[in-house]
C-alpha positions in Angstrom: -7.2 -65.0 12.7 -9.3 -66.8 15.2 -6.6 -68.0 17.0 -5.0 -64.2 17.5 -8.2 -62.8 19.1 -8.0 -65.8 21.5 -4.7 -64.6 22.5 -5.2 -61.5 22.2 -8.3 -61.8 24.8 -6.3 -64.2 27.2 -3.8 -61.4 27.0 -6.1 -58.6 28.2 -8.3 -61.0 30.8 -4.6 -61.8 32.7 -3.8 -58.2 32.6 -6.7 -57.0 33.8 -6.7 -59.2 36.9 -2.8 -58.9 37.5 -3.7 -54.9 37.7 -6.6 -55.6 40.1 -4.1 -58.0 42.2 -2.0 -55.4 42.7 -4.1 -52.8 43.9 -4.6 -50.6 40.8 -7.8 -49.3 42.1 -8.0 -47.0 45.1 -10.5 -48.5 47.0 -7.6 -52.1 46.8 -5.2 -49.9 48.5 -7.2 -49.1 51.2 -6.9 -45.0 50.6 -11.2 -45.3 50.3 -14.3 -47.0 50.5 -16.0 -47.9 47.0 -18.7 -45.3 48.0 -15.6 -42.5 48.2 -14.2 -43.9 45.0 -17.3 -43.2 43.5 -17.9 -39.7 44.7 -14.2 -39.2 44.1 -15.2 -39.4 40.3 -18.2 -37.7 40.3 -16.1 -34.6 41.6 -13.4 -35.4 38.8 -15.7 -35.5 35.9 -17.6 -32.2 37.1 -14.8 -30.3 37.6 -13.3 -31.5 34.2 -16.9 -30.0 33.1 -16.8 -27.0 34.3 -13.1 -26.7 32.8 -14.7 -27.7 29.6 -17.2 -24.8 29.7 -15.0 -22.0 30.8 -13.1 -20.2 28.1 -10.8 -18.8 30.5 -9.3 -22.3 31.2 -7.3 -25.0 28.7 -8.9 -28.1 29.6 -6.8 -29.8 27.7 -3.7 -29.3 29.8 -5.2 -29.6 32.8 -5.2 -32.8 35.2 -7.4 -33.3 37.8 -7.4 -36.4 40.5 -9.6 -36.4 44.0 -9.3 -38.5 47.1 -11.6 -38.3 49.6 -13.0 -34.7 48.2 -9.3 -33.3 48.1 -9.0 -32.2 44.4 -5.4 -31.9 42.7 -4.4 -29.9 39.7 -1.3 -30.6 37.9 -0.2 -29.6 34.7 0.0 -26.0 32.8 -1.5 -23.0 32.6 -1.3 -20.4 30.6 -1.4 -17.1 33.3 -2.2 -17.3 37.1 -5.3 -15.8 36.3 -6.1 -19.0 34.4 -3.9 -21.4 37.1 -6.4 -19.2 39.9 -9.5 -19.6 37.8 -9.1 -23.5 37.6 -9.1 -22.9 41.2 -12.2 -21.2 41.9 -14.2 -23.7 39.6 -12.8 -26.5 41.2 -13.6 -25.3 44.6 -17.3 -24.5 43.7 -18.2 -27.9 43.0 -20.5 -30.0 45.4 -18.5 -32.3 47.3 -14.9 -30.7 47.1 -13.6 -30.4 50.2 -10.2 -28.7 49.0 -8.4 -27.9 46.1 -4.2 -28.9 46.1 -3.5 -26.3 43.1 0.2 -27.8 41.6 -0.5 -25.9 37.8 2.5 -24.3 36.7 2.7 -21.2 34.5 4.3 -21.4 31.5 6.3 -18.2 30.4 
């Protein structure tokens, strides 16, 4: 059993470096500083939030990324009133400096 773990640790230590190596942060591939990285995910987490607490919107089936304040949406939404109301709460969070809404409607 011991001798599992071991491996199993070696395993995850050499992945986790090989992913660093090859730039799976965004702050490796030069697209921001750490301090942008950072605000970059501050941004994500409180629009994810405010997705959370709106009934209007599925957070669920939402994705949201940012760079450098840009925030993208991908994935569904239910109407375009949901698909605009992601949108607005999105683009009322402190820091976002646009809002790149790709949501599709579902019929």
């Amino acid at each position: 059993m011991k001798n599992t773990q071991k491996l199993l640790v070696a395993v995850m230590t050499a992945g986790a470096l090989t992913f660093g190596a090859l730039g799976g942060c965004a702050v490796h591939r030069d697209q921001s500083t750490a301090g942008e990285y950072i605000d970059d995910a501050a941004i994500t987490t409180k629009v994810k939030a405010r997705f959370v607490e709106n009934s209007a919107v599925d957070s669920s089936s939402i994705t949201v990324e940012t760079l450098k304040g840009t925030v993208l949406l991908s994935g569904f939404a239910k109407s375009s009133e949901e698909k605009s109301t992601a949108e607005k709460l999105a683009k009322g969070v402190k820091g976002v400096v646009s809002v790149k809404n790709d949501l599709l409607v579902r019929p």
